[in-house]
N, C-alpha and C positions, 0 to 999 in steps of 0.2 A: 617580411614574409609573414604571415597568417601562418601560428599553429595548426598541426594537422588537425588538432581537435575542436579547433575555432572555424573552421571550414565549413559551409554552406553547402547546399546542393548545385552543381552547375559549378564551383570555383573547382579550379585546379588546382592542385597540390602542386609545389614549389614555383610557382610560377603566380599567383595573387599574391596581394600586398596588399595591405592596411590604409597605405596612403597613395594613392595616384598623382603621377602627373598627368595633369590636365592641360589643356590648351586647344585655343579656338582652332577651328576648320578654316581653312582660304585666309591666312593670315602667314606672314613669313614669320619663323620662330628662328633666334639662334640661341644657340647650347654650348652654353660658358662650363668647363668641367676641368676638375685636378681629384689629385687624390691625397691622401692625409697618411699613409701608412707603406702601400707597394703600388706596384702597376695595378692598373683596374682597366678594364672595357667596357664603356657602354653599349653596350649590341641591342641593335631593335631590326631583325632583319626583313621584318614584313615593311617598315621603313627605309629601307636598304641604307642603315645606316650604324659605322660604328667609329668608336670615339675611343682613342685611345686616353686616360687619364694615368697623368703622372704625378709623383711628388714631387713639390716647389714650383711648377709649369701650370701656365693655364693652355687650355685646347677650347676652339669654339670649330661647331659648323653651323650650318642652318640648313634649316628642312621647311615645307611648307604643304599641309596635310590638306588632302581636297575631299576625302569624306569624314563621314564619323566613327567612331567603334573607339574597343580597345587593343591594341598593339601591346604584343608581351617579349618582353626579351628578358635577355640575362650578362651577367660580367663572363664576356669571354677569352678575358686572362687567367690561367692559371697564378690566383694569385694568394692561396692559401691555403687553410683546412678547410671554412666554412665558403669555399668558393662558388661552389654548387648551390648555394642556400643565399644568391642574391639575385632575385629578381627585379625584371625595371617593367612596370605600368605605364603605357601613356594613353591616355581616354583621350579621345578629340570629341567636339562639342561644340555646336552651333555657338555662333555669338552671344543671342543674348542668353543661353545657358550659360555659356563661361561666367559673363558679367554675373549672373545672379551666383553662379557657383563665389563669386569673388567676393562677395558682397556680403555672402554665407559665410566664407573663412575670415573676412575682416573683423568680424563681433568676436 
């Protein structure tokens, strides 16, 4: 999550993040997740998509995103103090944007 005071014009407060997931458009994705502490959810509901993550369990689904933008969700378990203050990003992004985005984080 991006401090409120690190915040841009146009970002959202609780709901931007530092680091996106990214992943190509028209590509089947699947989403390997667990959790390291308590229950966690990964909720993306403009994806219509949520994921229960547990600890010592792995959970997968797949989705397959046919436009671009960003998709904002959040952990929709009650699963803490700082529960409220976990946002999930996912940008989708033409091919060969991905590739160069990939190509960006390999260096």
């Amino acid at each position: 999550m991006i401090p409120e005071s690190d915040l841009e014009l146009g970002q959202f407060r609780l709901l931007d993040v530092d680091n996106k997931m990214v992943v190509p458009v028209d590509t089947h994705i699947r989403l390997i997740v667990t959790a390291n502490d308590v229950l966690h959810s990964f909720a993306v509901p403009s994806l219509g998509m949520k994921l229960d993550c547990t600890p010592g369990r792995l959970n997968q689904a797949s989705f397959l995103i046919d436009r671009t933008g960003i998709f904002y969700g959040q952990c929709s378990e009650i699963c803490g103090v700082w529960h409220g203050f976990m946002p999930i990003n996912v940008e989708a992004v033409s091919m060969p944007d991905y590739l160069s985005w990939l190509a960006s984080t390999a260096e």
